[in-house]
N, CA, C, O and CB atoms as a CASP TS submission, in Angstrom:
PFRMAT TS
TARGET T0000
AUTHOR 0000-0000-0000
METHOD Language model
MODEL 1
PARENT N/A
ATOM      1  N   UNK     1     -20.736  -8.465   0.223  1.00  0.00           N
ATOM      2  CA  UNK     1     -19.407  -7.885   0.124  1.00  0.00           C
ATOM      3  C   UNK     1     -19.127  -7.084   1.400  1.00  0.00           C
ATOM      4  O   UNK     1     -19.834  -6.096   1.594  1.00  0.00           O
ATOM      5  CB  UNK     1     -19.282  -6.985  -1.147  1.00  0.00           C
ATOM      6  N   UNK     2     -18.159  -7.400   2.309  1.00  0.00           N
ATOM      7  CA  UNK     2     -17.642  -6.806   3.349  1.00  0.00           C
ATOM      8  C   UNK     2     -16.895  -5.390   2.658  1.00  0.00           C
ATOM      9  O   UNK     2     -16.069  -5.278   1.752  1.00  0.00           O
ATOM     10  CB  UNK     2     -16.655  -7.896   4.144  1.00  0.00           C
ATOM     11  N   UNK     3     -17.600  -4.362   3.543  1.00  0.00           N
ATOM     12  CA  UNK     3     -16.658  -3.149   3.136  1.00  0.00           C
ATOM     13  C   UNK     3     -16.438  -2.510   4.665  1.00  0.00           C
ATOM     14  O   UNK     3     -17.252  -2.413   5.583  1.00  0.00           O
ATOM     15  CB  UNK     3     -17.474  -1.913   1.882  1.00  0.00           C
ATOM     16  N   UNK     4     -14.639  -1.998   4.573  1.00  0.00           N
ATOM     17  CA  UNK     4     -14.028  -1.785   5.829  1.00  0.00           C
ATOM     18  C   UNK     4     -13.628  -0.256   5.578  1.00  0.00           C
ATOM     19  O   UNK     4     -12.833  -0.059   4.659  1.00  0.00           O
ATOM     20  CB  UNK     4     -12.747  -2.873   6.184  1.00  0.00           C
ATOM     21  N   UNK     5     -13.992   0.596   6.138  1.00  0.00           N
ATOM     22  CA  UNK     5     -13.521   2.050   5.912  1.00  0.00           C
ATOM     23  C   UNK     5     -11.731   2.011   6.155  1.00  0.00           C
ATOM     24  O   UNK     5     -10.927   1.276   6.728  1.00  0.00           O
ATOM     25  CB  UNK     5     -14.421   3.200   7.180  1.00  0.00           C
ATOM     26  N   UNK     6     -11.697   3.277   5.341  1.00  0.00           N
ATOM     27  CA  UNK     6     -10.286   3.586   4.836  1.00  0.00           C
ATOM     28  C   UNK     6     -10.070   5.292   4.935  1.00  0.00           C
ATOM     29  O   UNK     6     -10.689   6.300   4.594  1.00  0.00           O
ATOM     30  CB  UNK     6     -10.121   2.983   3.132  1.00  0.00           C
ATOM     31  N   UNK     7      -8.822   4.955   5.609  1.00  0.00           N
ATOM     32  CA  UNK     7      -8.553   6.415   6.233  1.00  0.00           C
ATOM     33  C   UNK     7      -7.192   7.152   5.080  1.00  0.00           C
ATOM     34  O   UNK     7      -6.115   6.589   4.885  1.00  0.00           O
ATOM     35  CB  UNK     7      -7.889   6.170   8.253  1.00  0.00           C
ATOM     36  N   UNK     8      -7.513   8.196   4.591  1.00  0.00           N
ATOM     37  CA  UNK     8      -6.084   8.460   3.999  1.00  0.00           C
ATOM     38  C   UNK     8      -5.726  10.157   5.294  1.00  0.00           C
ATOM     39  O   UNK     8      -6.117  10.932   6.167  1.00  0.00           O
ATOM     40  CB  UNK     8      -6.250   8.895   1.606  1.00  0.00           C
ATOM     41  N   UNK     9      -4.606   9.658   4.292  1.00  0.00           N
ATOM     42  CA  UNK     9      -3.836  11.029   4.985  1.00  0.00           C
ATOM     43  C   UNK     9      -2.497  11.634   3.945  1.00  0.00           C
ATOM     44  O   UNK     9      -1.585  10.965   3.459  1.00  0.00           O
ATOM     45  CB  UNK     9      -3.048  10.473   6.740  1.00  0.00           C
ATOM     46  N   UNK    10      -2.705  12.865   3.833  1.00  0.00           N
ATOM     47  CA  UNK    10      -2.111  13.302   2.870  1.00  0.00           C
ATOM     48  C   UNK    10      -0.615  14.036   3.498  1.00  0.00           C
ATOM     49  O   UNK    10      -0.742  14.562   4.604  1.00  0.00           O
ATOM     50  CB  UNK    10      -3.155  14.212   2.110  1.00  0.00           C
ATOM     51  N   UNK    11       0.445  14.081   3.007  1.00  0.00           N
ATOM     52  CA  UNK    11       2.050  14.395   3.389  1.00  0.00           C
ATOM     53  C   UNK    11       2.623  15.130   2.523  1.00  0.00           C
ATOM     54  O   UNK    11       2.134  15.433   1.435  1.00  0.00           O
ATOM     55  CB  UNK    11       2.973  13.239   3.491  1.00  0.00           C
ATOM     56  N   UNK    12       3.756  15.485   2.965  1.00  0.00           N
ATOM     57  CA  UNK    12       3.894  16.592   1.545  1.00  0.00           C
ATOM     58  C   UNK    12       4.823  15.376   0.550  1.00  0.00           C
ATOM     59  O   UNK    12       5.137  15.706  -0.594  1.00  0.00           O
ATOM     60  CB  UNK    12       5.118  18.567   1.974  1.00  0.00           C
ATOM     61  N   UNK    13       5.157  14.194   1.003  1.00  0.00           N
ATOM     62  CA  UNK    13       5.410  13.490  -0.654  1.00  0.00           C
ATOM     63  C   UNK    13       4.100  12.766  -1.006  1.00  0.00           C
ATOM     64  O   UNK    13       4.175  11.986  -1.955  1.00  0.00           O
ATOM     65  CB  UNK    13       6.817  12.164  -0.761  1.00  0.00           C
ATOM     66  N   UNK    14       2.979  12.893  -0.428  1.00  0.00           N
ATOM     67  CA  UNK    14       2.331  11.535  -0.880  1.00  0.00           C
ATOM     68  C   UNK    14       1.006  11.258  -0.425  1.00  0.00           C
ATOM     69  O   UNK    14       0.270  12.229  -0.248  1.00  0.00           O
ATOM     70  CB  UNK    14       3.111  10.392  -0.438  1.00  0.00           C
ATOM     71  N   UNK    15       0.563  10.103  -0.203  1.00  0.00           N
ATOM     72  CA  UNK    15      -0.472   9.915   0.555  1.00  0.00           C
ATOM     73  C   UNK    15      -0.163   8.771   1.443  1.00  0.00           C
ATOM     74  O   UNK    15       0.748   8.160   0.885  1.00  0.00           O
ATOM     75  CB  UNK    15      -1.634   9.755  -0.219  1.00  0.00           C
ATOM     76  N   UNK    16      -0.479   8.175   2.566  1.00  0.00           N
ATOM     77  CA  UNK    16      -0.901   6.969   3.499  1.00  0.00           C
ATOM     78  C   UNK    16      -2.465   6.830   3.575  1.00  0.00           C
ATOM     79  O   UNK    16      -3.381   7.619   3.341  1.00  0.00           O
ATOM     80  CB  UNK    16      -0.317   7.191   5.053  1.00  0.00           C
ATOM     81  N   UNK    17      -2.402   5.170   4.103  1.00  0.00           N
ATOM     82  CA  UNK    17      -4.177   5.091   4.393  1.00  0.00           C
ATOM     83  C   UNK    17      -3.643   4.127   4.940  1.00  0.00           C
ATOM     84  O   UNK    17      -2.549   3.616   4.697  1.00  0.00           O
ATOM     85  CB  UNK    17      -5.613   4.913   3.240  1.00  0.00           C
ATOM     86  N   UNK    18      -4.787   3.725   6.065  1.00  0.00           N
ATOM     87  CA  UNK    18      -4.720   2.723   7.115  1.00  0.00           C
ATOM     88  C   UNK    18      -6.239   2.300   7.224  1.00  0.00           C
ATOM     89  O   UNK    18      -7.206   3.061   7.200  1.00  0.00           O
ATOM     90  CB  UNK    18      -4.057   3.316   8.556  1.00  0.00           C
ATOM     91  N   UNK    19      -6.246   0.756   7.365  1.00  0.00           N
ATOM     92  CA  UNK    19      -7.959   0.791   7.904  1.00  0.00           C
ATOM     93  C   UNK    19      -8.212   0.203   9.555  1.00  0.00           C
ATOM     94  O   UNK    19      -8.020  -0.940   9.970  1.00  0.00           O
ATOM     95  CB  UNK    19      -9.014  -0.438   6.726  1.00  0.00           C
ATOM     96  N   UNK    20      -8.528   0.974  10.037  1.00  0.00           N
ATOM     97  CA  UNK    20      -9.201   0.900  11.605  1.00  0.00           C
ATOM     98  C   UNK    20      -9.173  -0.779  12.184  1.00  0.00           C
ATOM     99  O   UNK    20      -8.598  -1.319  13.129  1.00  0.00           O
ATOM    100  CB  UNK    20     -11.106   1.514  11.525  1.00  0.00           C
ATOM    101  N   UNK    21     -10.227  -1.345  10.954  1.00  0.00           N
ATOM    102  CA  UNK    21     -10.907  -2.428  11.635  1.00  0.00           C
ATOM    103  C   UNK    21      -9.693  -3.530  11.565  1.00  0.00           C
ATOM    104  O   UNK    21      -9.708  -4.412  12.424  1.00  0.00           O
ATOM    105  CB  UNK    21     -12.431  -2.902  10.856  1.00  0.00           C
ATOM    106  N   UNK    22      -8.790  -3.527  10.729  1.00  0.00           N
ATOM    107  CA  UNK    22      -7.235  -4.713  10.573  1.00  0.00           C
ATOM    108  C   UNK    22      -6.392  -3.668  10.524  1.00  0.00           C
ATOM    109  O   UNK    22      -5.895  -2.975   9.636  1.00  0.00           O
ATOM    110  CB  UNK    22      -6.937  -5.920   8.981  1.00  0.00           C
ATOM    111  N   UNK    23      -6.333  -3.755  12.268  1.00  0.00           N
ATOM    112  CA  UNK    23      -4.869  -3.280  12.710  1.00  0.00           C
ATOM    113  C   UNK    23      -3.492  -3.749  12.283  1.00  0.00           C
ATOM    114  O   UNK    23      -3.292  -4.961  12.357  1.00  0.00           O
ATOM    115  CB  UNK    23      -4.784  -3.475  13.974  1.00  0.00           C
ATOM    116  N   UNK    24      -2.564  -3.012  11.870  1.00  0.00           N
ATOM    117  CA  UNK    24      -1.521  -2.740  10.968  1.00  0.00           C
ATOM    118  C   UNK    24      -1.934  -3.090   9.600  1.00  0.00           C
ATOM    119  O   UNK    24      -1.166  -3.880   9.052  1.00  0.00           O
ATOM    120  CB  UNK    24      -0.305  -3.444  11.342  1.00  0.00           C
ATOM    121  N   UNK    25      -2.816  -2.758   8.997  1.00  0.00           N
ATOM    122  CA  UNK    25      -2.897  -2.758   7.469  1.00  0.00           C
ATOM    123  C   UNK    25      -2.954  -1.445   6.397  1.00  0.00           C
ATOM    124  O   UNK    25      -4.000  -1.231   5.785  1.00  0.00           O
ATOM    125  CB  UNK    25      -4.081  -3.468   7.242  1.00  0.00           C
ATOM    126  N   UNK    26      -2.194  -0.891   6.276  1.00  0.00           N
ATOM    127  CA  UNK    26      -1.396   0.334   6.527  1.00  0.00           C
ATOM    128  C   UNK    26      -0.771  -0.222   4.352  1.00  0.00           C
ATOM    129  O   UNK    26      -0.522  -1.278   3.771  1.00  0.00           O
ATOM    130  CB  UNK    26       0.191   0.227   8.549  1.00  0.00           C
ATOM    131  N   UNK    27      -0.805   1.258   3.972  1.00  0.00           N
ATOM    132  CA  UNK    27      -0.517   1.639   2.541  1.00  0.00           C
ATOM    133  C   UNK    27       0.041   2.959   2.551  1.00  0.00           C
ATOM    134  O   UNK    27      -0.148   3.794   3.435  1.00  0.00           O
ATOM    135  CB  UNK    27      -1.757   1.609   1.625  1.00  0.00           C
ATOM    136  N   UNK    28       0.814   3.118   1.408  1.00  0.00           N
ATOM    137  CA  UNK    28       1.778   4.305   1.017  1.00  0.00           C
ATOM    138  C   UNK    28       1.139   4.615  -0.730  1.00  0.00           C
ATOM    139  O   UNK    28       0.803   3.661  -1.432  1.00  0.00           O
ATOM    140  CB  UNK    28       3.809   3.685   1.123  1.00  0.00           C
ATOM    141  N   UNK    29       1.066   5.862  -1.163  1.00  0.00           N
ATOM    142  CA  UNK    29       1.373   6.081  -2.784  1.00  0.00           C
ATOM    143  C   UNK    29       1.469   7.376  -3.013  1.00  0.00           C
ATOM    144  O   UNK    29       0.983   8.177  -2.215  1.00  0.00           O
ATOM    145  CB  UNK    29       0.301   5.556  -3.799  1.00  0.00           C
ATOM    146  N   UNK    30       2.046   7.733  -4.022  1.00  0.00           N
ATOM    147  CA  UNK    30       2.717   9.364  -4.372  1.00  0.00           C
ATOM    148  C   UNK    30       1.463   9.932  -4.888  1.00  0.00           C
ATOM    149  O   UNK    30       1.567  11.132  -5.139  1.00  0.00           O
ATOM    150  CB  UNK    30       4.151   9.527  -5.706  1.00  0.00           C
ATOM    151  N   UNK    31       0.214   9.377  -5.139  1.00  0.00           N
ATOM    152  CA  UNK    31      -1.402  10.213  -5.061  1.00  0.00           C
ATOM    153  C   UNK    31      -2.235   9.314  -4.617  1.00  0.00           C
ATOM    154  O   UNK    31      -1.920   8.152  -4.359  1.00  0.00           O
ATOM    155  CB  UNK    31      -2.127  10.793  -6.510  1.00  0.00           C
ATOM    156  N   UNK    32      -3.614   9.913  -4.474  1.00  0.00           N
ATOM    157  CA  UNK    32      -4.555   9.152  -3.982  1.00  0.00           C
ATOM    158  C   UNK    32      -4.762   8.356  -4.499  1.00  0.00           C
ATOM    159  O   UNK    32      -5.085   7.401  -3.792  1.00  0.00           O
ATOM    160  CB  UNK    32      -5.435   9.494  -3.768  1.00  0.00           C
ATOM    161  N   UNK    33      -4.754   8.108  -5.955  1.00  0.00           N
ATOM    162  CA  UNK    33      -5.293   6.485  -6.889  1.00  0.00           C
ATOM    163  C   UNK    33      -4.257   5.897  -6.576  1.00  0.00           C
ATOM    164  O   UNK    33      -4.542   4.717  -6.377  1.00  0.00           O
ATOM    165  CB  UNK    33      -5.543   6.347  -8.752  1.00  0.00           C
ATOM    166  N   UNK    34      -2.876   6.145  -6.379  1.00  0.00           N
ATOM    167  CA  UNK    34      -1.818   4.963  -5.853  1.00  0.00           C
ATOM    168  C   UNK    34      -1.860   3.955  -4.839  1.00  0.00           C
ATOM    169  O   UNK    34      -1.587   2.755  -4.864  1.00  0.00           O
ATOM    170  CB  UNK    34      -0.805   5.476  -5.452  1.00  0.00           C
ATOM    171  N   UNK    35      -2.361   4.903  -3.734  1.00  0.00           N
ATOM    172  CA  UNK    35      -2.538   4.866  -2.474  1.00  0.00           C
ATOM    173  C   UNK    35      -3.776   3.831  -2.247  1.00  0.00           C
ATOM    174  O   UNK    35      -3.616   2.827  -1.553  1.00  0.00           O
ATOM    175  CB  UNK    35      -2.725   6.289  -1.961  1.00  0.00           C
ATOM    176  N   UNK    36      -4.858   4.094  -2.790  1.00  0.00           N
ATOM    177  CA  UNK    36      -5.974   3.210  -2.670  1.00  0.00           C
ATOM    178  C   UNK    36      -5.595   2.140  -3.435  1.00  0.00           C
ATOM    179  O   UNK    36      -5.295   1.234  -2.657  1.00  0.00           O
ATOM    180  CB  UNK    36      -7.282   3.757  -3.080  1.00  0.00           C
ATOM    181  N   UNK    37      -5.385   1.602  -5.200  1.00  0.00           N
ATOM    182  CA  UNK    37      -4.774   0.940  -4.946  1.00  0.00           C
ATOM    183  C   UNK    37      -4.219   0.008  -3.994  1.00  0.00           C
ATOM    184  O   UNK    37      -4.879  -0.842  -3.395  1.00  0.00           O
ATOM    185  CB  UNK    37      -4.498   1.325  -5.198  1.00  0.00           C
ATOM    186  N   UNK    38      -3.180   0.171  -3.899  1.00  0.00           N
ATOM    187  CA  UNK    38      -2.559  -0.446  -2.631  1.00  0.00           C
ATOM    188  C   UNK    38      -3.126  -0.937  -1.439  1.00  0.00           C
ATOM    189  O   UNK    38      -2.865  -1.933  -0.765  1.00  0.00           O
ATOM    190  CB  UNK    38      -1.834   0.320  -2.175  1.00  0.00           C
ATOM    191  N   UNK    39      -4.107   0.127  -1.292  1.00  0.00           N
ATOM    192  CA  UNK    39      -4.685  -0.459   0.172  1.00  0.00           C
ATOM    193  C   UNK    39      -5.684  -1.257  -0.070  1.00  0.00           C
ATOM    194  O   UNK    39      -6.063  -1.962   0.866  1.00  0.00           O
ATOM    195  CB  UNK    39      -5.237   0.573   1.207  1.00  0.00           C
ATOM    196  N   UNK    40      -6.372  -1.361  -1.383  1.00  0.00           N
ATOM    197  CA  UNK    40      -7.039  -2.496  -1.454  1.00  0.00           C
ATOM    198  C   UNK    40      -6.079  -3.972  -1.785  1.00  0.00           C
ATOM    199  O   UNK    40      -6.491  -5.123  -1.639  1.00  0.00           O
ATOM    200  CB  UNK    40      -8.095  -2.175  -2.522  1.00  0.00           C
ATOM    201  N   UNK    41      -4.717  -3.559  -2.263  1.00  0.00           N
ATOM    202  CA  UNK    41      -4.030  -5.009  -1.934  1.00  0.00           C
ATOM    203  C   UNK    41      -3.464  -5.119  -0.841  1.00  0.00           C
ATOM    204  O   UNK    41      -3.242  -6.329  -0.879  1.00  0.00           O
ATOM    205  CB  UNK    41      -3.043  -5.445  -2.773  1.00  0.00           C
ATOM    206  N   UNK    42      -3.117  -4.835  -0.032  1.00  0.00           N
ATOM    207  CA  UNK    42      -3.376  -4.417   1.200  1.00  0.00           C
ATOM    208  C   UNK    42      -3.888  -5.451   2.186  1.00  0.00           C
ATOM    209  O   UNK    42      -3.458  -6.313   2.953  1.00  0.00           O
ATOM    210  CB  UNK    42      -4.229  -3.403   1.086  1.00  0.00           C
ATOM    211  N   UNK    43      -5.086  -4.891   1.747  1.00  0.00           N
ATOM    212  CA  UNK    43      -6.688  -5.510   2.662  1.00  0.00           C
ATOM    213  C   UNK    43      -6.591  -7.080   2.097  1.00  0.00           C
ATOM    214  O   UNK    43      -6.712  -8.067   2.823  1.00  0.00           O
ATOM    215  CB  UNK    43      -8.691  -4.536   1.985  1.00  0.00           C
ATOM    216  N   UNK    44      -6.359  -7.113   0.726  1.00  0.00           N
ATOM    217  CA  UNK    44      -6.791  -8.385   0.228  1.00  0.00           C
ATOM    218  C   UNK    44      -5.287  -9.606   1.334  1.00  0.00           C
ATOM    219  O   UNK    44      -5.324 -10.585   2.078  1.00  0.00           O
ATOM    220  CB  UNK    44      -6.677  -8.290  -2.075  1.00  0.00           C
ATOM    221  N   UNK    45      -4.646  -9.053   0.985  1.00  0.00           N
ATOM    222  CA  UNK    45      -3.316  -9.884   1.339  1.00  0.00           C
ATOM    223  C   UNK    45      -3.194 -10.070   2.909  1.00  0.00           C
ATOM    224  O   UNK    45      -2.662 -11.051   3.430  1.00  0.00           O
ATOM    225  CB  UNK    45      -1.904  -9.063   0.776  1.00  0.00           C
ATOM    226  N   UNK    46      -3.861  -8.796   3.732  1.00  0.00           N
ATOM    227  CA  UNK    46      -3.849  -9.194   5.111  1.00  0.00           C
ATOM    228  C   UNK    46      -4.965 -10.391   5.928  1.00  0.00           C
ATOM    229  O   UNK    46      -4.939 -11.195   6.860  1.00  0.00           O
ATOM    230  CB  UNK    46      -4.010  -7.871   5.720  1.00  0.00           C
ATOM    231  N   UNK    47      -5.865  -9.899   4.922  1.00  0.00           N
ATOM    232  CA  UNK    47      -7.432 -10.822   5.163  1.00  0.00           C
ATOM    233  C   UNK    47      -6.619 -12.365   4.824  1.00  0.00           C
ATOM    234  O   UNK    47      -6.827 -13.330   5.558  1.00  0.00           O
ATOM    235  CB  UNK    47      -9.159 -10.317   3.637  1.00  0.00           C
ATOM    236  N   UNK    48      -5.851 -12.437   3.843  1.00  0.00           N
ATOM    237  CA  UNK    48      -5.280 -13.979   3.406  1.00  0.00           C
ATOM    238  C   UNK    48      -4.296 -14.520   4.522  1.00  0.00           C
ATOM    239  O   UNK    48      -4.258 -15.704   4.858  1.00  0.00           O
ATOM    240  CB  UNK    48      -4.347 -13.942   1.850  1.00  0.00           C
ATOM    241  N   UNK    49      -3.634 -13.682   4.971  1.00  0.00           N
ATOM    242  CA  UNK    49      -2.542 -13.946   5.822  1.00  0.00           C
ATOM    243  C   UNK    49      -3.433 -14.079   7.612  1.00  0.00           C
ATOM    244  O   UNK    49      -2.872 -14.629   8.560  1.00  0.00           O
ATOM    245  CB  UNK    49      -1.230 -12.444   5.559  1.00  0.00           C
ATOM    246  N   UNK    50      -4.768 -13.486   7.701  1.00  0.00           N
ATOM    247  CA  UNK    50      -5.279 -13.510   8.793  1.00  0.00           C
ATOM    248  C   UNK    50      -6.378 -15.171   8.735  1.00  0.00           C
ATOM    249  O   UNK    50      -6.868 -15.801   9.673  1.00  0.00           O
ATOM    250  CB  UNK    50      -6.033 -11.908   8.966  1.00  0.00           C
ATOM    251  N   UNK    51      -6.426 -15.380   7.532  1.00  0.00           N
ATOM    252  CA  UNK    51      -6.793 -16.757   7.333  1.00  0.00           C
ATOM    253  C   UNK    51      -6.711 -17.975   7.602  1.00  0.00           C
ATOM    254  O   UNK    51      -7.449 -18.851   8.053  1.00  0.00           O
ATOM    255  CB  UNK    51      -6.690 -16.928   6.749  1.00  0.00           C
ATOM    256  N   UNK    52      -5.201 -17.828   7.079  1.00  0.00           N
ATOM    257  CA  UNK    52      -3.931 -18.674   6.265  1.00  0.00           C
ATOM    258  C   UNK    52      -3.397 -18.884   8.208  1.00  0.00           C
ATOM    259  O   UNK    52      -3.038 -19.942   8.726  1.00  0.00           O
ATOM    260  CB  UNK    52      -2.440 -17.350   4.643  1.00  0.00           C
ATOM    261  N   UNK    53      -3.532 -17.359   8.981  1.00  0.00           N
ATOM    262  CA  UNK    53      -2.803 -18.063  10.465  1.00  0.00           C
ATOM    263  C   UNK    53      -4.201 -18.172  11.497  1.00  0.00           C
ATOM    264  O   UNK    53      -4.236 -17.796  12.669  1.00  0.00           O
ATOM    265  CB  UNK    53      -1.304 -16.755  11.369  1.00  0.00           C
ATOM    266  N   UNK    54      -5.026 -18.624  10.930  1.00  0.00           N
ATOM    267  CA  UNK    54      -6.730 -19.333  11.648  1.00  0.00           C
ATOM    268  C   UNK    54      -7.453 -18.155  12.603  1.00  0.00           C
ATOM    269  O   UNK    54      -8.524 -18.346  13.178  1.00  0.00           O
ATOM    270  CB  UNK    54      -6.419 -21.019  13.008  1.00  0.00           C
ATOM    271  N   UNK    55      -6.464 -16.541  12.694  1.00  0.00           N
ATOM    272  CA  UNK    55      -7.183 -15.649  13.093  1.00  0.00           C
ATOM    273  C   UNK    55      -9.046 -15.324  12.499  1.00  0.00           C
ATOM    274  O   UNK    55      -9.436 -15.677  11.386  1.00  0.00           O
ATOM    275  CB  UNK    55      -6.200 -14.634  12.808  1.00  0.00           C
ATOM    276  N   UNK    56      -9.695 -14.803  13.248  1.00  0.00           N
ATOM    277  CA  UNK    56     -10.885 -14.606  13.059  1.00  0.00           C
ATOM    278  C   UNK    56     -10.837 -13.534  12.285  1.00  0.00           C
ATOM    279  O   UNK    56      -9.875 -12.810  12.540  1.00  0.00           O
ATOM    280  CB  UNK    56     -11.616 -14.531  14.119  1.00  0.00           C
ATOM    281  N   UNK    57     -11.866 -12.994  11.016  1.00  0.00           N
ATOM    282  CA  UNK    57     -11.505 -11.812  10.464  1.00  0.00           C
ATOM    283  C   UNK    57     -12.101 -10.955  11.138  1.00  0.00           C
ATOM    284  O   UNK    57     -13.267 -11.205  11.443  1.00  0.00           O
ATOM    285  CB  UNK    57     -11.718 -11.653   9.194  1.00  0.00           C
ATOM    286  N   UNK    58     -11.464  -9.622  11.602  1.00  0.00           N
ATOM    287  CA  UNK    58     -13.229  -8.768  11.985  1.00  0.00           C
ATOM    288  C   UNK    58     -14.119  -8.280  11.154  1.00  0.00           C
ATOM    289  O   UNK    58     -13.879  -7.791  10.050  1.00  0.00           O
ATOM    290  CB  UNK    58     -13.228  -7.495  12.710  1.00  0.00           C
ATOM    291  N   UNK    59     -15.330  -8.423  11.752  1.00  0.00           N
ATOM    292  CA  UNK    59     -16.552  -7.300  10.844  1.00  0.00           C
ATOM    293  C   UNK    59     -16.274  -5.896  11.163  1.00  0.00           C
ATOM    294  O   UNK    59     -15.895  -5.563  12.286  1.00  0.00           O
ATOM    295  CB  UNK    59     -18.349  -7.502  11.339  1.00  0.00           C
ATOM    296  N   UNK    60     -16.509  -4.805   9.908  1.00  0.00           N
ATOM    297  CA  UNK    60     -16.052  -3.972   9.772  1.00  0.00           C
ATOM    298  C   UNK    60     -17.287  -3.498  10.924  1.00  0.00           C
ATOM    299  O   UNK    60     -18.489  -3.743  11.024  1.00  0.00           O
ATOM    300  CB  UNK    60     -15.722  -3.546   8.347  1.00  0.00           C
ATOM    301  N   UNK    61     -16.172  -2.588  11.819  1.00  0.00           N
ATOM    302  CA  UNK    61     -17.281  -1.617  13.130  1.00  0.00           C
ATOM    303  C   UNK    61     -16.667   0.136  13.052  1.00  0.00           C
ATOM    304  O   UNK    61     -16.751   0.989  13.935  1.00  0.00           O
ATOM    305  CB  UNK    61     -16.861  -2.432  15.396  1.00  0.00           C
ATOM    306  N   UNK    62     -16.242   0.219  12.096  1.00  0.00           N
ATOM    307  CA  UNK    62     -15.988   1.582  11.864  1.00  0.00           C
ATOM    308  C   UNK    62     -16.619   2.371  11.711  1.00  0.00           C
ATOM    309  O   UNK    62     -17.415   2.154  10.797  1.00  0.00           O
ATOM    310  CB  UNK    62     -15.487   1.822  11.195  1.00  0.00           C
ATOM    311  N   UNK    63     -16.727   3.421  12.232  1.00  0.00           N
ATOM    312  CA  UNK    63     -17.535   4.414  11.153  1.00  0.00           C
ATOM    313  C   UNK    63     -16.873   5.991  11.167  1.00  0.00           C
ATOM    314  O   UNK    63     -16.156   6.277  12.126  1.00  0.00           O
ATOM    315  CB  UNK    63     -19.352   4.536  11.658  1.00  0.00           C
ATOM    316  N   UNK    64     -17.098   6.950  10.171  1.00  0.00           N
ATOM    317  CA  UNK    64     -16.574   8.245  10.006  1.00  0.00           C
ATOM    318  C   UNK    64     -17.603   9.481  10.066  1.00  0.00           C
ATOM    319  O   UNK    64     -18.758   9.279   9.689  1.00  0.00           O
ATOM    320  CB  UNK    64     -15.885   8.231   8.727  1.00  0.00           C
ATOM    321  N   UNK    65     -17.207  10.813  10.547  1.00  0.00           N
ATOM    322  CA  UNK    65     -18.162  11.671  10.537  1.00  0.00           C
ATOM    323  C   UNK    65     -16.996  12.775  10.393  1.00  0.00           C
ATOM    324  O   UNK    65     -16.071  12.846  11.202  1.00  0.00           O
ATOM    325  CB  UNK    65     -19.269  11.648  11.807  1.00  0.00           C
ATOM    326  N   UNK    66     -17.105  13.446   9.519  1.00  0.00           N
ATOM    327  CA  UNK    66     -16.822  14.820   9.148  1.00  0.00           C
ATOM    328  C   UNK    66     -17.276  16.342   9.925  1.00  0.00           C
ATOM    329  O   UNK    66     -18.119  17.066   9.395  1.00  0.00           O
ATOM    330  CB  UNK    66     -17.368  14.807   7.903  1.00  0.00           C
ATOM    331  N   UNK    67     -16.765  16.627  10.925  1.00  0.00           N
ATOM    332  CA  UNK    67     -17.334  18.010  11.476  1.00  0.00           C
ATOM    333  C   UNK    67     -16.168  18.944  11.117  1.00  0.00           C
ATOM    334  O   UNK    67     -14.961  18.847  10.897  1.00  0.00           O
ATOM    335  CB  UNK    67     -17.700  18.035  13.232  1.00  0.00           C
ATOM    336  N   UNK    68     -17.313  20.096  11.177  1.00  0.00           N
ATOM    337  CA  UNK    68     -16.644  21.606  10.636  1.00  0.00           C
ATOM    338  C   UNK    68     -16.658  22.083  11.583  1.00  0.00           C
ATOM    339  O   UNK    68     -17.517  22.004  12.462  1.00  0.00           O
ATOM    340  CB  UNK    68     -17.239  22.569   9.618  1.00  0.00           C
ATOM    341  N   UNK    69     -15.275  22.924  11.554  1.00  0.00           N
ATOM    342  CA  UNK    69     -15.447  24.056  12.594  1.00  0.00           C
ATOM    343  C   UNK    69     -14.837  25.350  11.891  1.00  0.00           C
ATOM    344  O   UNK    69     -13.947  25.262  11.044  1.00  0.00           O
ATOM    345  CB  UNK    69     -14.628  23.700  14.097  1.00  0.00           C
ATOM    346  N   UNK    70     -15.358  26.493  12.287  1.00  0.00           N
ATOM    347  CA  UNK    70     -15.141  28.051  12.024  1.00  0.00           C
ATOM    348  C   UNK    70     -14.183  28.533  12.629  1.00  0.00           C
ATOM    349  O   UNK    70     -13.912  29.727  12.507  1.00  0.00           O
ATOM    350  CB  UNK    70     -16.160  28.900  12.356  1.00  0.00           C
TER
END
């Protein structure tokens, strides 16, 4: 199972998420379970459409790190 990190971002109506590795694959929802949701249909429907036009899919090369600062 290919897994592609997923970025949210929170607004004051809502949430967005975008994933890195399939550029413009981009989701909207009024909370986070909306939002994911979505971006997993999203992912599914862009991966079909990146298929469907004989593009190569990419392997997910993302990665995330969380730093704190004081």
């Amino acid at each position: 199972m290919t897994k592609y990190l997923i970025i949210y971002e929170k607004s004051l109506d809502g949430y967005s998420a975008y994933v890195p590795d399939l550029p413009g694959c981009t989701s909207a929802g009024a909370t986070k379970e909306e939002v994911t949701e979505n971006i997993v249909e999203a992912i599914k429907l862009h991966i079909e459409v990146m298929r469907e036009s004989g593009y190569d899919i990419p392997e997910p090369n993302s990665e995330s790190e969380t730093l704190v600062f004081a």
